[in-house]
C-alpha positions in Angstrom: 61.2 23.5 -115.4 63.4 21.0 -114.4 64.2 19.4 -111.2 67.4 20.7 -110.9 66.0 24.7 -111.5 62.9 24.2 -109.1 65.6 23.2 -106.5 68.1 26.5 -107.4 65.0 28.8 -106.9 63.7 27.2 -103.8 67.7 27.9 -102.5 67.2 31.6 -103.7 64.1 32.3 -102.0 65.7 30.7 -98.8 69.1 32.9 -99.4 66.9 36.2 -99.9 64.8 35.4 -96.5 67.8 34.9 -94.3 69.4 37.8 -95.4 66.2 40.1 -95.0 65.6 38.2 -91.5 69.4 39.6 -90.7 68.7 43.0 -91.5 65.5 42.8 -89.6 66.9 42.1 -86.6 69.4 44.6 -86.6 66.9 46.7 -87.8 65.4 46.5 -83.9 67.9 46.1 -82.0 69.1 49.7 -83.5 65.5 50.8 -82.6 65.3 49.1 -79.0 69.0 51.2 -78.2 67.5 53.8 -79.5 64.0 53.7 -77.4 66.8 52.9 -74.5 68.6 55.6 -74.6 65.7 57.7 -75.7 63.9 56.6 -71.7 66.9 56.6 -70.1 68.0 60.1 -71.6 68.2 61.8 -68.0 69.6 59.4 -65.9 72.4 59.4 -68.6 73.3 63.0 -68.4 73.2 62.6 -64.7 75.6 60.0 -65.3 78.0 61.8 -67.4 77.7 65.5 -65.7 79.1 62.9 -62.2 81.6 61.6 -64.6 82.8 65.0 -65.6 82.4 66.4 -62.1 84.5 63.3 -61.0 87.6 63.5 -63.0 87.5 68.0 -62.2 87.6 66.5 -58.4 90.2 64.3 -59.3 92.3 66.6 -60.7 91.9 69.0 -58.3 92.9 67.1 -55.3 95.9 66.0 -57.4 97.2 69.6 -57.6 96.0 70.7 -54.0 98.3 67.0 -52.7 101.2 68.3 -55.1 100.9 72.4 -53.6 100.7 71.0 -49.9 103.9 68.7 -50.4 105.5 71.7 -52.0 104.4 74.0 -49.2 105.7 71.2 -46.5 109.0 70.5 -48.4 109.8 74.4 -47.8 108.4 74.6 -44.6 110.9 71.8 -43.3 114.0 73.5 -44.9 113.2 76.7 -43.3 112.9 75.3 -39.9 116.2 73.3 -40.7 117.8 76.4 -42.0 116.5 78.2 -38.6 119.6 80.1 -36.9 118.6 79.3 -33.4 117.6 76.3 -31.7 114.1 77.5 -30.8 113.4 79.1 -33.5 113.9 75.2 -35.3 111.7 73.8 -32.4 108.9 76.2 -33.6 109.2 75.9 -37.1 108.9 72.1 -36.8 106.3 72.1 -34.6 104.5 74.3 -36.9 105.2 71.8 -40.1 103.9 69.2 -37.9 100.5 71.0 -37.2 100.3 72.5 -40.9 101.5 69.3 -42.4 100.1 66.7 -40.5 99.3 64.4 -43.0 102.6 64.3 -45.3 105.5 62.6 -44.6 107.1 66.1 -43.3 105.2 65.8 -40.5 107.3 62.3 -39.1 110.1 63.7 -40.5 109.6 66.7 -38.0 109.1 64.6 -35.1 112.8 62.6 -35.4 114.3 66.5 -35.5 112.4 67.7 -32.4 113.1 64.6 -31.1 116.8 65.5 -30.6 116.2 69.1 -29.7 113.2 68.7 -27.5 114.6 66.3 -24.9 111.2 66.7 -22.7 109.3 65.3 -25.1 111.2 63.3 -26.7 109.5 59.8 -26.4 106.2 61.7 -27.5 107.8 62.5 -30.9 109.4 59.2 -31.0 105.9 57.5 -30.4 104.5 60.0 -32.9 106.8 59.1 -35.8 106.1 54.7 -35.1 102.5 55.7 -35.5 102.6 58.1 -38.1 101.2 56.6 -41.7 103.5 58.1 -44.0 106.7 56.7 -41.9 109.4 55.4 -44.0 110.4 51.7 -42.9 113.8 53.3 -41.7 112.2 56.1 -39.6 110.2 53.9 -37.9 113.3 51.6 -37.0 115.2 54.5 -35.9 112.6 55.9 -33.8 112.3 52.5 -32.0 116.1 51.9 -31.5 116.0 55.7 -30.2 112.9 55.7 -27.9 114.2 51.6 -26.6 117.1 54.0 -25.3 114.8 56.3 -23.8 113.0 53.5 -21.5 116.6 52.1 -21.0 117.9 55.4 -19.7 114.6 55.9 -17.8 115.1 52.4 -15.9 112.2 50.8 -18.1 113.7 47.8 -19.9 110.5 45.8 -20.0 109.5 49.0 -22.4 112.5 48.4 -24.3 112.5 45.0 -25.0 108.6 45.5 -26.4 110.0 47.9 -29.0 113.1 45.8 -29.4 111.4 42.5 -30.4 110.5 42.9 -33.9 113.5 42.6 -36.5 114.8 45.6 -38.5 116.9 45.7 -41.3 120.1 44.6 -41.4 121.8 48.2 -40.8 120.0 48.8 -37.2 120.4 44.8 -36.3 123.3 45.3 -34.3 122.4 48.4 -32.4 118.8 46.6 -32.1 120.8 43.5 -30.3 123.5 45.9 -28.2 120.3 46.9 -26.7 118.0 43.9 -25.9 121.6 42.7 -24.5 121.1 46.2 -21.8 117.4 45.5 -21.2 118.3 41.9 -21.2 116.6 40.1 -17.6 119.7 37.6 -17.0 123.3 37.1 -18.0 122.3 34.4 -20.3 120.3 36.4 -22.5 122.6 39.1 -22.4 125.6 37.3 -23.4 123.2 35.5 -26.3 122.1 39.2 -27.9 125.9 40.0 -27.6 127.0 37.7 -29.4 124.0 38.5 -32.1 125.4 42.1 -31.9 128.9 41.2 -33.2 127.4 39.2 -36.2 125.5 41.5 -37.1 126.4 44.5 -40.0 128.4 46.7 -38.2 128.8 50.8 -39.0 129.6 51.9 -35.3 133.5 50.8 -34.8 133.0 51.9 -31.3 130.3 50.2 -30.7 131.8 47.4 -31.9 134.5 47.4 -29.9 131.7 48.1 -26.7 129.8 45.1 -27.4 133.2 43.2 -27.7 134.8 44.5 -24.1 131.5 43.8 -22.6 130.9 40.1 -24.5 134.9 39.6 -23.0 134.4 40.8 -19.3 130.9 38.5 -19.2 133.1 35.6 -20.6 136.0 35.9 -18.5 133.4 36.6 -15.3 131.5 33.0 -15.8 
């Protein structure tokens, strides 16, 4: 036998052990996943039965948040729909209590805000704090509730719920009223001013802030 054949055979053998050294070692690792799963059989039902019970809870908490926002949505239009005043009060104050944790419930406190004039800065406070507030609700309910502490000879309150901006519809009442709760003229006259460049939708108001900006003018 030739060189050149001893060589070709020596290649062969070397060929035919890698290949059977490949199979091998798939050969355990099959039989080490299988020995693995094989020890670890009950923890991996456990596993999947909390799996399974997971995604049941899941889903059920999905349809319980989408019956309680159905239930809220109607119990809100029937205490809109309410023929008498306190009939609305109660059927508010009920979505409140039923619904606390939607967005109804805030919702409920700017209505019973304007009906329940007693309370007024409670449900004002209430819709600030609440966690499902809309950005505008909150806004509103500050601007409402400064007027409040205005009204009840508190402007220090005011200006504390005035301070933070808003967006650009509520800007000018926002100024019109830091200019009331306003400690000198110099301030007042400088939130005046702010007022009129602001976005207006209140043509009166407007036309306020400019008769007041004109007498402070005409006065210094």
């Amino acid at each position: 036998m030739t060189d050149k054949e001893n060589k070709n055979k020596a290649r062969e053998a070397v060929d035919i052990s890698a290949t059977e050294l490949d199979e091998l070692k798939r050969d355990m690792r099959s039989a080490q996943l299988a020995s693995w799963i094989e020890a670890n059989r009950k923890p991996l039902a456990i596993a999947g039965l909390a799996l399974v019970v997971a995604l049941v809870l899941i889903g059920l908490w999905r349809q319980n948040v989408k019956s309680q926002h159905e239930s809220a949505a109607l119990a809100y239009s029937q205490a809109l729909a309410a023929a008498s005043v306190d009939k609305k009060q109660v059927l508010l104050a009920k979505v409140v209590e039923d619904f606390s944790s939607t967005a109804y419930a805030p919702m409920a406190q700017l209505q019973l805000a304007a009906l329940d004039e007693a309370h007024a800065a409670e449900h004002l406070q209430a819709v600030i704090d609440h966690g499902k507030s809309m950005d505008a609700w909150r806004w509103q309910a500050r601007l409402d509730l400064a007027e409040w502490h205005l009204q009840h000879k508190d402007a220090a309150a005011a200006r504390d719920l005035l301070q933070e901006r808003m967006g650009k519809a509520y800007e000018q009442v926002r100024h019109y009223l830091l200019a009331l709760a306003a400690e000198d003229a110099k301030k007042r006259k400088r939130h005046l001013r702010k007022a009129l460049e602001a976005e207006s939708h209140d043509e009166e108001l407007k036309r306020r802030i400019q008769a007041m900006l004109s007498d402070m003018e005409r006065a210094s």
